[in-house]
C-alpha positions as CSV (number, residue, x, y, z in Angstrom):
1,X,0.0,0.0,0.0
2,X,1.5,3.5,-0.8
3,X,2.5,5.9,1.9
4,X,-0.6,8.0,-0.1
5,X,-3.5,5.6,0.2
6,X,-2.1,4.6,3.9
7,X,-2.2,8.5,4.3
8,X,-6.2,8.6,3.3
9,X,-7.3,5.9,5.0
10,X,-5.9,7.9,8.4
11,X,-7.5,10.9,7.5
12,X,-10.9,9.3,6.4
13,X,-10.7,6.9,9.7
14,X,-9.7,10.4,11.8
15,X,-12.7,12.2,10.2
16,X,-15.3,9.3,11.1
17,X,-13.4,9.2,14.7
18,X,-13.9,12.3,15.5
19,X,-17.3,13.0,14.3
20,X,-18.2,10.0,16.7
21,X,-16.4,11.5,19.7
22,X,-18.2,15.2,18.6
23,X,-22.0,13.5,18.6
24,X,-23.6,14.1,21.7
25,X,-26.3,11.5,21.6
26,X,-23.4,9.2,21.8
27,X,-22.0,9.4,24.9
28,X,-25.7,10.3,26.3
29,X,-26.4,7.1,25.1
30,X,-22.9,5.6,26.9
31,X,-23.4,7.2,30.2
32,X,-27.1,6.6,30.2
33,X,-26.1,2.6,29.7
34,X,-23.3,3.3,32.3
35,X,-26.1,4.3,34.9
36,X,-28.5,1.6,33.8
37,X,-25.7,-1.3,34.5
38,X,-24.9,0.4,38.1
39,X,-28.6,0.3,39.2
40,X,-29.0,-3.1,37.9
41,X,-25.7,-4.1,39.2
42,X,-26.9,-2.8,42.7
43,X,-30.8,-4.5,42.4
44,X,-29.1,-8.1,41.8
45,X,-26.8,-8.0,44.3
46,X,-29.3,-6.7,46.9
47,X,-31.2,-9.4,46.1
48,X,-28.1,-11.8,46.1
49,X,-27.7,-10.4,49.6
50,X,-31.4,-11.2,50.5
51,X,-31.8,-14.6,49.3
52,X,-30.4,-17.8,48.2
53,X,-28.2,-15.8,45.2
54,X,-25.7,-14.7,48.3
55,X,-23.5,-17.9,47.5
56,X,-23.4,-17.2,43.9
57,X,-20.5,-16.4,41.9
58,X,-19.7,-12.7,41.4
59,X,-19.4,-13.0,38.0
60,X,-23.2,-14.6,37.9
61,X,-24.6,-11.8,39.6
62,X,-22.2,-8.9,38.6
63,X,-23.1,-9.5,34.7
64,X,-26.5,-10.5,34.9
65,X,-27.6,-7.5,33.7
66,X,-26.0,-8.0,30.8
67,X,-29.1,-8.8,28.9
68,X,-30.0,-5.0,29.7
69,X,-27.5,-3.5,29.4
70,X,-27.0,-4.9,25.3
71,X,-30.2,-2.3,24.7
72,X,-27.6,0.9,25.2
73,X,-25.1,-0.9,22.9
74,X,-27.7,-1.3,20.3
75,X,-28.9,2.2,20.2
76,X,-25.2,2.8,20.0
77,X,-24.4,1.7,16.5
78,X,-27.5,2.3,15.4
79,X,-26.8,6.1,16.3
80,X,-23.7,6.2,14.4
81,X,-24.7,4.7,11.3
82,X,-28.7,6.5,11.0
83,X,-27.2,10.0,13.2
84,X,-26.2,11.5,9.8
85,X,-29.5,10.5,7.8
86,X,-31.6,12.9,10.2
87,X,-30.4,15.8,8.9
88,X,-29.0,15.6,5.5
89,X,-25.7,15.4,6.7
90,X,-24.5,12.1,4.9
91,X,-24.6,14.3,1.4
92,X,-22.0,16.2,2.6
93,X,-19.6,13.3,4.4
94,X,-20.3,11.5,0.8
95,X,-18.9,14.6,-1.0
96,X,-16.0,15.4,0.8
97,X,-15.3,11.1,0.9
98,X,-16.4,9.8,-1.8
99,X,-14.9,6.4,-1.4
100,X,-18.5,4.6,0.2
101,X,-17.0,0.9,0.9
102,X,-14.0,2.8,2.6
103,X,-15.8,5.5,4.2
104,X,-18.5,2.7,6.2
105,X,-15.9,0.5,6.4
106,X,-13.8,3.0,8.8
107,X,-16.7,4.2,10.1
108,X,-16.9,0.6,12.2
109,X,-13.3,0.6,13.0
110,X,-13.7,3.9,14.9
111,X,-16.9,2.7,16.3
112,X,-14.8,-0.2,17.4
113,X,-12.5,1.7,18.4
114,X,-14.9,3.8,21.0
115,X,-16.7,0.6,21.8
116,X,-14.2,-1.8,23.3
117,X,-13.0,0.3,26.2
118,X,-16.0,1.9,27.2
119,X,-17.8,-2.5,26.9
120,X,-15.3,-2.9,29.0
121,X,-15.8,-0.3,31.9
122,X,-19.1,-0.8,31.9
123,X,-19.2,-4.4,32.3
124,X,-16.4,-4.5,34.7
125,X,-18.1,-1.8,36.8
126,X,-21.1,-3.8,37.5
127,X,-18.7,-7.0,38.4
128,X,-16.5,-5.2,40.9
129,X,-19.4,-3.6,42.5
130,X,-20.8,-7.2,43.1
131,X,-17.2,-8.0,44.1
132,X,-17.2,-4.9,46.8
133,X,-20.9,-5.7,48.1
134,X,-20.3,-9.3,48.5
135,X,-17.0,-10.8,48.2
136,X,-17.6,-12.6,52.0
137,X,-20.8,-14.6,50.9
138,X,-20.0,-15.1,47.6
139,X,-18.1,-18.3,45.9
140,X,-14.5,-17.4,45.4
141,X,-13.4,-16.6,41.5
142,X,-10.1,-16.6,39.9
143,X,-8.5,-13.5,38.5
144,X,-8.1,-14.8,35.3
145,X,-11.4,-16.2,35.1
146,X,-12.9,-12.8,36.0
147,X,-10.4,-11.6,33.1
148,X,-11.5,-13.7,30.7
149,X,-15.2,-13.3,31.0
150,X,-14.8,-9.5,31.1
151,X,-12.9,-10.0,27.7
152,X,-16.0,-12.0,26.2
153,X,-18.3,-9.7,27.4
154,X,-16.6,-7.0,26.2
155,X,-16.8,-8.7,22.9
156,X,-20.5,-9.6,23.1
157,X,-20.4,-5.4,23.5
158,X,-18.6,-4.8,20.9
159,X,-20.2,-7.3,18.2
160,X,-23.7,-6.1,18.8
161,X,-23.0,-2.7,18.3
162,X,-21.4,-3.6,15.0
163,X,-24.0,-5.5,14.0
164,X,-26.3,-2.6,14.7
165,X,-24.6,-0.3,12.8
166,X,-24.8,-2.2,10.3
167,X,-28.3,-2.7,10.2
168,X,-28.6,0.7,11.3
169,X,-26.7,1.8,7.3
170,X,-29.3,-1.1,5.3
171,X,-32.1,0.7,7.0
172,X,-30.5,4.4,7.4
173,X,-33.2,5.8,9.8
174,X,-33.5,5.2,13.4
175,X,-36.9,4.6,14.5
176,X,-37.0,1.2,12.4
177,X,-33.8,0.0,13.1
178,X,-34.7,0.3,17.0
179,X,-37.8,-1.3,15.9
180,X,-36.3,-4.4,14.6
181,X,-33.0,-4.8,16.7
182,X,-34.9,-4.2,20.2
183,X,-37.6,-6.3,19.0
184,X,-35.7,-8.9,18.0
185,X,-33.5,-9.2,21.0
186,X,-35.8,-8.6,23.7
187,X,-39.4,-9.9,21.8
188,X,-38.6,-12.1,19.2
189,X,-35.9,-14.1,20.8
190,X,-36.7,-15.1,24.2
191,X,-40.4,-16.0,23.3
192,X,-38.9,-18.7,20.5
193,X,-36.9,-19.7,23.3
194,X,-40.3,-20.6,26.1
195,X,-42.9,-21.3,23.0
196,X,-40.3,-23.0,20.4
197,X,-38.3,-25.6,23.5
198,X,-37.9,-27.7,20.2
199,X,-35.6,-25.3,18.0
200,X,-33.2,-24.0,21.3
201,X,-30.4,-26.0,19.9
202,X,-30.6,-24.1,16.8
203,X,-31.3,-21.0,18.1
204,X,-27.8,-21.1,19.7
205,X,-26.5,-20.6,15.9
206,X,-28.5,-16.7,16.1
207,X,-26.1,-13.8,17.2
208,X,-27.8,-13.0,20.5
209,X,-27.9,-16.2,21.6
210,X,-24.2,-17.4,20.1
211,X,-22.6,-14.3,22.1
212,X,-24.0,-15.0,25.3
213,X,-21.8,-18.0,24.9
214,X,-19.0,-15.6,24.9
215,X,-18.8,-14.7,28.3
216,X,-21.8,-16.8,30.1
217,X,-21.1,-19.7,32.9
218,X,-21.9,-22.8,31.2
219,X,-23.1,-26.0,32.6
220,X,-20.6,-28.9,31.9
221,X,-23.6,-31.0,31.8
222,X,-25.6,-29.0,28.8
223,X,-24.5,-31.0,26.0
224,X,-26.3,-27.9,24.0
225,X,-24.1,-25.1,24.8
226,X,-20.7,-23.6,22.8
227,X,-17.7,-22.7,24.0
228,X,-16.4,-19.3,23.8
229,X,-14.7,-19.5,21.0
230,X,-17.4,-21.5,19.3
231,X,-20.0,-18.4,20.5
232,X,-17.2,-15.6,19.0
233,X,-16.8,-17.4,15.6
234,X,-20.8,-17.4,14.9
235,X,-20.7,-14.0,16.4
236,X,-17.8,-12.3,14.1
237,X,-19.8,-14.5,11.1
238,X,-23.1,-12.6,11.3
239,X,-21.7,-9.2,12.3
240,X,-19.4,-9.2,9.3
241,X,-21.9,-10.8,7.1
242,X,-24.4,-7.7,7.6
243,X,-21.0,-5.3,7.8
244,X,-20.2,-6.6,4.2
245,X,-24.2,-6.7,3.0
246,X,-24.4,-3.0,4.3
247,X,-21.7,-1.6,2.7
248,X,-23.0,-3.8,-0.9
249,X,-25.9,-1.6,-0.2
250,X,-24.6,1.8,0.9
251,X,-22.1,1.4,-2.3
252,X,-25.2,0.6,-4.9
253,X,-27.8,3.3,-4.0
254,X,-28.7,6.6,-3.6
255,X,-27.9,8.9,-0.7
């Protein structure tokens, strides 16, 4: 690659950086998740105190909200993909970059790139608050199992706002991507999972469902489950198969 097209690559992945960092809804949306994930943290492990959860594992209760807290992540990449669609503003980024596959393509690399620290705050917040509130009832966990399962959830984090953003550039407006992410995730998904008992085993093959494998406890006895890196691979597989479908699209049709 020449020193040129390395040099526009920087510039076009500084531009999408920075007009990320500059969107207020965006870190509304992070600190509103932040304060979601403490309260929730704080409700579990009262009730971990209170009742039989008190000899549960930290990690168990301190990422339980988990299945919350992927709603703030959602509204995340949909934000940064749909954000410039409200007001016309994706005629201009498309005029000053007119290189569309590269210009969506580094948009998800800086959303990436805003996504993995603050996944990982925010999960390890609500675990070491469980740790703080509980560590003398609570069964004892290795560091580098703590570690690991931070990493995964910080990956679960990561993915799902990739995916969104992605579904968030097929669709380009916000109110119907919400519609159809938070529908699917907190609608659509668990009640295949009570009504449809037959199809679970396939179900584990979806994304939601394949990255909870990513960080989730798992029964050695559940001949049904993944492992971790079975949950990432199907993971990485559907967020870069709508990644690569959106930018098909976004590189085909009108602004």
């Amino acid at each position: 690659m020449s020193v040129s097209s390395s040099r526009k690559i920087m510039q076009i992945f500084g531009a999408e950086l920075d007009k990320l960092i500059t969107l207020p809804l965006i870190w509304l949306t992070l600190m509103s998740t932040f304060i979601l994930n403490l309260a929730l943290a704080a409700a579990f492990t009262s009730a971990g105190l209170q009742g039989t959860a008190g000899t549960q594992s930290i990690l168990n209760i301190g990422l339980a909200s988990m299945g919350y807290l992927q709603a703030g992540f959602i509204i995340l990449g949909i934000l940064a993909t749909c954000s410039e669609y409200t007001g016309g503003q994706i005629r201009t980024t498309l005029t000053t970059i007119p290189w569309r596959g590269l210009q969506l393509s580094t948009k998800h690399l800086a959303l990436a790139m805003i996504t993995i620290p603050v996944a990982f705050i925010i999960a390890a917040s609500g675990v070491l608050y469980t740790f703080i509130m509980i560590r003398d009832t609570a069964v004892v966990i290795e560091i580098d199992t703590i570690i690991t399962t931070l990493i995964g959830a910080t990956g679960y984090l990561t993915l799902t706002t990739l995916l969104s953003a992605a579904i968030g550039a097929l669709l380009r407006r916000t109110t119907p991507a919400l519609v159809v992410l938070l529908g699917y995730y907190f609608i659509v998904s668990p009640l295949m999972r009570i009504f449809l008992p037959g199809i679970n085993k396939y179900l584990n093959y979806f994304p939601d469902t394949a990255g909870n494998y990513m960080y989730m406890p798992r029964s050695p006895d559940d001949i049904n489950v993944l492992t971790p890196m079975q949950g990432t691979g199907i993971s990485m597989l559907w967020t870069l198969m709508f990644i690569t479908v959106a930018i098909v699209f976004y590189c085909k049709r009108d602004a």
